[in-house]
N, C-alpha and C positions, 0 to 999 in steps of 0.2 A: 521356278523355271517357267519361261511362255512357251506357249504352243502355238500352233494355228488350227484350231478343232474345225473340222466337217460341220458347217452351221445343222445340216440335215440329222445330226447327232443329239442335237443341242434341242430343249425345249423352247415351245415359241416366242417366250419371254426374252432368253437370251438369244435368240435368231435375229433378234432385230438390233443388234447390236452394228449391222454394218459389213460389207463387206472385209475382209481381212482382221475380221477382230481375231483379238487372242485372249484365252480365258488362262488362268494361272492356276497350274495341277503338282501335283506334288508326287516323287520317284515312293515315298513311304505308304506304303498300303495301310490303310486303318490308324496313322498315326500323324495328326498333325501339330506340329512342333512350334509353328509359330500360334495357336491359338490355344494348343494344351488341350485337343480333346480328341477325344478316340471314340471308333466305333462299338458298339455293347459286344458284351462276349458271344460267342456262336453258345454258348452252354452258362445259366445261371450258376450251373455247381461248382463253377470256376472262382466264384465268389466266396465260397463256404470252405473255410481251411481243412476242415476232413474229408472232403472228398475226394475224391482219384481222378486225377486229368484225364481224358478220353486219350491226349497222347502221350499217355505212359502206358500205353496198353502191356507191356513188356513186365511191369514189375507192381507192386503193391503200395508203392509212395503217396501218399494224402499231398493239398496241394499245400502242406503248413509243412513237408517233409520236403516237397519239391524248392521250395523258398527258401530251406535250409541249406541244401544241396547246391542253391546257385551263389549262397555267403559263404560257403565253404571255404577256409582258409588253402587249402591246396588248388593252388591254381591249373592243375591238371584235372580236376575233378572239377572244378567251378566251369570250366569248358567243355565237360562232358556234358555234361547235365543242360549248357547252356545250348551248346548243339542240340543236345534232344531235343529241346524245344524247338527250335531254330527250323529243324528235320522234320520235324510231326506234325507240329500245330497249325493250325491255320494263322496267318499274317496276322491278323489284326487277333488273335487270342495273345500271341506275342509278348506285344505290349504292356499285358496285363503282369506281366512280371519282369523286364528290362525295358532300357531306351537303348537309342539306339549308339547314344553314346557309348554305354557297355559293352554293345556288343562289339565296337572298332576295337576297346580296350582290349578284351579277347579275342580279335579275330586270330593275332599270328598262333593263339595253342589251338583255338576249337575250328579253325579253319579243314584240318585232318580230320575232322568229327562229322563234317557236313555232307560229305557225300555229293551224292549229283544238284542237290541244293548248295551249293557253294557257290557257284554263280550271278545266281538269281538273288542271294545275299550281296555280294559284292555292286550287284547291280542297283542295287533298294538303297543301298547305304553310300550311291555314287561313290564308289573304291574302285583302282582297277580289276580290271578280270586277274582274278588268280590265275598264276601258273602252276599247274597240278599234274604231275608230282613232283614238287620244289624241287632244283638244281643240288647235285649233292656237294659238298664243299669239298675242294681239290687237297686242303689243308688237311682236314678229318679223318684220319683211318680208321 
């Protein structure tokens, strides 16, 4: 996506690029897809399979148990789990366990899991805005 950034934003180097320049920025926080690299984790222990994620504060899960929890064959628990993440963590810790392809995969179950971050997802991942709380079907009783 272009932009038109505030040159007075921009470092001197690229100030001098000209009136009306546009610098190319991306809607994924901490995750760039066309070059394959991500920002470091906010937390090295994020690294070390037995450690306990800062957001899991909720339960006792290592992060080699959290990685289990998101291959989980039940697809209602695999968007539990993905939401928590989703919910808790900081943007670019994220990545360190889905793309973002996954997460569109599951948007329609862990959608309901997100909470007031639901949005701001649908935003990062260029989706529409959800409409929350989904239409009930006239068919269903």
């Amino acid at each position: 996506m272009w932009e038109t950034v505030d040159k007075s934003a921009l470092s001197p180097r690229s100030a001098r690029r000209g009136p009306g320049s546009r610098v190319r920025t991306s809607r994924r926080l901490g995750y760039n897809r066309r070059v394959g690299q991500q920002l470091p984790p906010t937390s090295p222990e994020l690294l070390t399979p037995s450690s306990r994620p800062y957001f899991l504060w909720w339960t006792d899960a290592t992060v080699e148990q959290f990685r289990g929890h998101l291959l989980d064959a039940d697809p209602d628990r695999r968007a539990y789990w993905m939401a928590a993440l989703l919910r808790e963590a900081n943007t670019r810790d994220v990545w360190l366990f889905v793309t973002p392809d996954q997460i569109r995969a599951e948007w329609p179950r862990l959608m309901r899991y997100l909470g007031r971050s639901r949005e701001m997802w649908a935003y990062l991942l260029g989706m529409e805005k959800p409409v929350w709380p989904p239409a009930l079907d006239p068919l269903v009783t």
